[in-house]
C-alpha positions in Angstrom: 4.6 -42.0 -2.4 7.5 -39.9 -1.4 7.0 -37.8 -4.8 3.2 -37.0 -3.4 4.1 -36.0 0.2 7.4 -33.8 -1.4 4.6 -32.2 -4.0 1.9 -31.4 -1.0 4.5 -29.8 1.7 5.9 -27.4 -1.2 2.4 -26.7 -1.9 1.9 -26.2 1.6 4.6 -23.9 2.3 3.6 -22.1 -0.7 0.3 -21.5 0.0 1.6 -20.5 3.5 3.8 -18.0 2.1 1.1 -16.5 0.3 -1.2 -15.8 3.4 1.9 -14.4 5.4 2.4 -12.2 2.4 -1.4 -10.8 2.4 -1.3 -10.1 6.0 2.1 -8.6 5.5 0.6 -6.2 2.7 -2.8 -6.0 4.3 -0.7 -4.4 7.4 1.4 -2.4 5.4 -1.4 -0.8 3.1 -3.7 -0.6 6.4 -1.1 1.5 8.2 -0.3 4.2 4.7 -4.2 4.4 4.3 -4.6 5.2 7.6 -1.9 8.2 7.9 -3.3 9.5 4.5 -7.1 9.8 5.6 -5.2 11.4 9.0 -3.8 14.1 6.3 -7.1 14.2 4.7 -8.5 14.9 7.3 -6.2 17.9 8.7 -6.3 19.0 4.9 -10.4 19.9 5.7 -9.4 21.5 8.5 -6.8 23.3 6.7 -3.8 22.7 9.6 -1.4 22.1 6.7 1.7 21.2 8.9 -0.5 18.5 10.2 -1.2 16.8 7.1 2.2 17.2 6.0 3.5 15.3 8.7 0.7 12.0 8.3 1.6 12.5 4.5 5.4 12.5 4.7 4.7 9.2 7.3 2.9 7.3 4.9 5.0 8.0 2.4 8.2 7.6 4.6 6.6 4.0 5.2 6.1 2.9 2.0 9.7 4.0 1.2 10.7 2.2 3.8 9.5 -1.3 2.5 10.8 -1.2 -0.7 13.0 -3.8 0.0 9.7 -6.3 0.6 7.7 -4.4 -2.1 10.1 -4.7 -5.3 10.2 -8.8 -4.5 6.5 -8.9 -4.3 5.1 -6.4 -6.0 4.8 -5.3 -9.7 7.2 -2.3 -10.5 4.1 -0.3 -12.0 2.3 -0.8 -8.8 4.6 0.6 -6.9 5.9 3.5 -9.5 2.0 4.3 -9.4 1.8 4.0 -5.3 4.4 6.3 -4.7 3.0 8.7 -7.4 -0.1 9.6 -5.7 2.0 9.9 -2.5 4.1 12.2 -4.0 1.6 13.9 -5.5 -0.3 14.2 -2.6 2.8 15.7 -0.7 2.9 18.3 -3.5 -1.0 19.6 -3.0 0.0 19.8 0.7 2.8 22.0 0.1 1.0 24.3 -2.1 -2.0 24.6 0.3 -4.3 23.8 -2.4 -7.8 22.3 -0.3 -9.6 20.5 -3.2 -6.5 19.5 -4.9 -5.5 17.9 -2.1 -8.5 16.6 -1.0 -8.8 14.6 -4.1 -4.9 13.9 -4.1 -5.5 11.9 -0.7 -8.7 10.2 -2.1 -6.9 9.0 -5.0 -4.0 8.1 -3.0 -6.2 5.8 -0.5 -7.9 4.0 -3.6 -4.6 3.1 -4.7 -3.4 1.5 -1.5 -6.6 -0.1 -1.5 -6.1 -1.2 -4.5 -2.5 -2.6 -3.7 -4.1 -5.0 -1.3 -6.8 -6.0 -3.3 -4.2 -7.4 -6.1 -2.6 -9.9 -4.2 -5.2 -12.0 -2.9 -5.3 -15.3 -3.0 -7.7 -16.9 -5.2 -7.6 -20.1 -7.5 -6.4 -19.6 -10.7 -3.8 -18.1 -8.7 -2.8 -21.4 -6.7 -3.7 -23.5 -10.1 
């Protein structure tokens, strides 16, 4: 009986640490997406030093985490993350409107996409 009770809590507290995780990334992802459709949004309006400053903040966050991200994420997630964030920053700089404009699209369906991965689900628990 003690075997059973041992076997539930650690499936417990894994399952536990699994939703703690989501909210964790769900948090994380909400805040990046949210500065980069800010920089989108200054990008259409073409106040450049604007959008450099939401981009350089989401990107400055996600930075920020890697010491959470490289334990609980796969390293091409995040090499391919930071990528559109970098190559977001780089449209900015160059003042180029629909380049940017699709840099910062790209950039939010990745986050999104970030999220999306690590949900729980059951052939993930079994």
């Amino acid at each position: 009986m003690k075997k059973e009770i041992v076997a539930l809590a650690a499936l417990a507290l894994l399952l536990i640490g699994a939703f703690v995780n989501i909210h964790f990334l769900n948090r994380l992802t909400g805040e990046i997406i949210a500065y980069i459709e800010e920089a989108d949004w200054y990008i259409r309006e073409e106040n450049w030093d604007k959008a450099r400053e939401k981009a350089e903040k989401a990107n400055a966050r996600w930075e920020g985490s890697e010491s959470y991200t490289h334990i609980v994420l796969r390293h091409s997630d995040i090499d391919s993350a930071g990528n559109t964030l970098t190559e977001l920053l780089k449209e900015i700089k160059e003042e180029n409107a629909g380049a940017a404009e699709a840099a910062a699209k790209a950039a939010a369906a990745r986050f999104r996409s970030v999220a999306t991965i690590e949900r729980v689900r059951l052939g993930s628990v079994f």
